[in-house]
N, C-alpha and C positions, 0 to 999 in steps of 0.2 A: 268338714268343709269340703267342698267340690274340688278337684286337681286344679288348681292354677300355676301351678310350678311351671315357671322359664327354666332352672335351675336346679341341677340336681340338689337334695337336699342332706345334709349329711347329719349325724347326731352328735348333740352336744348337750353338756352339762354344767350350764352359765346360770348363777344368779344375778341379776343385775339389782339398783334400786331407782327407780323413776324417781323425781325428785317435783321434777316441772314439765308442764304437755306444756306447747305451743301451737298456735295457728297462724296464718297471716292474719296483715291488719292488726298487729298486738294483741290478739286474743291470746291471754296465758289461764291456767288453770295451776296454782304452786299449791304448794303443801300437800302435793299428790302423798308423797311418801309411800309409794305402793312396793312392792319387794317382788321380784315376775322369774320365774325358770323358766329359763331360753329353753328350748328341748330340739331345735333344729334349727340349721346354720346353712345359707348357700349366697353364692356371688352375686346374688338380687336380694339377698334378703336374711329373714331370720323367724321364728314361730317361736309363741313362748305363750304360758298360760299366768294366770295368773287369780287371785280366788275376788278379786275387783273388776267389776267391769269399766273399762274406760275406754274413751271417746270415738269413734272412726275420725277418720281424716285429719287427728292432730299426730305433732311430733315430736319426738324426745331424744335425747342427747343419751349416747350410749359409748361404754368403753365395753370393745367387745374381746374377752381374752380367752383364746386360743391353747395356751400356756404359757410357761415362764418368760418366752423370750417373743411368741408371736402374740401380738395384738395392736386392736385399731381402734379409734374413732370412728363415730357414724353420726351423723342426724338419720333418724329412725322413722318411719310414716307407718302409724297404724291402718291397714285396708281392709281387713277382713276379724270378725268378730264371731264367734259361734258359741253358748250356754251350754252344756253340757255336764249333768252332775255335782251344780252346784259350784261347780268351776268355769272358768273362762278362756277361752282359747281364739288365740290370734295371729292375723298374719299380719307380717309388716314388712316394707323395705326399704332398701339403704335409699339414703337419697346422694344423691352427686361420690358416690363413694370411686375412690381412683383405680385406675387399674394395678399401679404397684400393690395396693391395699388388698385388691383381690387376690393378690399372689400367697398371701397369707392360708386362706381358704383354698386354693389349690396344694399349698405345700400339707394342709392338715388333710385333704383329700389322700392324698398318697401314703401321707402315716398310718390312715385306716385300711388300704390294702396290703 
């Protein structure tokens, strides 16, 4: 994928499980059921592959943990999509995520140096 990064990107080691895309307008997509490894974490956002390819511009509901004692909510927007080896790789970002919230991802910033 091309550098779009607002935000540094830090690495991480998140499995998430999509459950349900949404769009406006009540456009849903359930029974996703897809299973996605996050592999990158920043205060706009997050990258994560996954072996399904799924939708641009819809969004999914994500608990994103940190570790034991840090984590957050997000509504998530998938933007970017790129095929690669039979795998899938995507960029996506937080929508309305708060700033205390991003404190989370600053303090995991500093764990890593």
């Amino acid at each position: 994928m091309s550098e779009k990064r607002r935000a540094k990107r830090l690495p991480v080691d998140i499995t998430l499980k999509v459950e349900t895309l949404f769009k406006q307008d009540n456009v849903r997509l359930d029974a996703v059921n897809e299973t996605i490894e996050v592999t990158n974490l920043s205060k706009t956002g997050i990258g994560f592959s996954s072996r399904t390819e799924l939708p641009l511009d819809f969004y999914f509901n994500a608990r994103i943990t940190i570790d034991e004692e840090k984590f957050f909510y997000s509504v998530v927007k998938i933007i970017r999509k790129e095929e690669r080896d039979g795998h899938w790789f995507f960029g996506c970002e937080f929508v309305g995520l708060a700033d205390v919230l991003s404190g989370c991802i600053d303090d995991y910033e500093k764990e890593l140096i």
